[in-house]
C-alpha positions in Angstrom: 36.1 56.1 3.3 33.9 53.5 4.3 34.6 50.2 6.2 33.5 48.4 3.5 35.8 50.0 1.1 38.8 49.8 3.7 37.8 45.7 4.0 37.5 45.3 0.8 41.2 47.0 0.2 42.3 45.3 3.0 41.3 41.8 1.3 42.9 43.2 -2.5 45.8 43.6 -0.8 46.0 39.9 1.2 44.9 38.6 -2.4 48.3 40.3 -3.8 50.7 39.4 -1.5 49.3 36.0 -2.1 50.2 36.2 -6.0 53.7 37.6 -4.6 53.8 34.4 -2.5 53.6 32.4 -5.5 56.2 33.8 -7.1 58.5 33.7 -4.6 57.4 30.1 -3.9 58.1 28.8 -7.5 61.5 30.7 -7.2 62.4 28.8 -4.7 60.6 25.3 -6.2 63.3 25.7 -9.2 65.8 25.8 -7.0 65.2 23.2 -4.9 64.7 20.6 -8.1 68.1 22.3 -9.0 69.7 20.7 -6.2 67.7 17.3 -6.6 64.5 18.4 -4.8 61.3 16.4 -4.9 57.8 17.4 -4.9 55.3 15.3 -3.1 51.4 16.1 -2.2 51.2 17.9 -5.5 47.6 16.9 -5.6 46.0 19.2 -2.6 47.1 21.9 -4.2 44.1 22.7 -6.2 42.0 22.2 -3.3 44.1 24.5 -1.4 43.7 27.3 -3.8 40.2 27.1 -3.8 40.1 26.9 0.0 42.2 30.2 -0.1 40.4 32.2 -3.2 37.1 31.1 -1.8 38.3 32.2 1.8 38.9 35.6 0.0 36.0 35.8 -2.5 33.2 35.0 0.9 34.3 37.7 2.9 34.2 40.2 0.3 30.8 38.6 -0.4 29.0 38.7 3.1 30.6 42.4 3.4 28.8 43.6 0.4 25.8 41.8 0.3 24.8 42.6 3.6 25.5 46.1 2.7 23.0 45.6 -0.1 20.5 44.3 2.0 21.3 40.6 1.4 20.9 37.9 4.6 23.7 37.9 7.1 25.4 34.3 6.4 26.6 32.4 9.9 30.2 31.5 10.7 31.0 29.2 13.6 32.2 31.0 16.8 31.5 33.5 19.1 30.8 36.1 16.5 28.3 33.9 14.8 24.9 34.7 12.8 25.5 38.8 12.4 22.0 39.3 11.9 21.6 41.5 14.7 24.2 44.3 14.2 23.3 45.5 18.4 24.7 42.3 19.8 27.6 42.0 21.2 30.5 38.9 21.0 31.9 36.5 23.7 30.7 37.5 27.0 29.0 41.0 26.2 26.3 39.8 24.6 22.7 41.7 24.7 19.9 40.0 25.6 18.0 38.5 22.7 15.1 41.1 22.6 17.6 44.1 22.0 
């Protein structure tokens, strides 16, 4: 199996223990109002799904269009612009010709 296929199962199954989160977490929301609970910051929650599906959704997206011979997209850190496969991260890294 390839990587891609075991990141891309690997990021199914983050995305389904998510769901299982939000069961769990609206279990646990009727109980509280049960007892007199209140909700507040109700509002970031859409913004926090889409932070967290769109988290998700990019990595599977940079995996496989690269794959497809797509651009390599740039992502802050040490790791950044994975446009050249032969370098390395941190303090390893080739020199720029390689």
């Amino acid at each position: 199996m390839s990587g891609e296929l075991l990141f891309t199962a690997l990021v199914a199954a983050v995305g389904l223990e998510r769901v299982a989160e939000l069961a769990v977490s609206r279990r646990n929301a009727a109980w509280s109002f049960a007892r007199g609970g209140v909700e507040l910051g109700r509002g970031h929650y859409p913004f926090m799904v889409a932070l967290h599906t769109g988290l998700l959704v990019g990595a599977l997206v940079e995996v496989w269009a690269r794959l497809a011979g797509g651009p390599a997209y740039c992502s802050p850190g040490p790791c950044s612009c994975s446009s050249r496969p032969r370098r390395r991260c941190a303090g390893g890294a080739s020199p720029p010709w390689a």
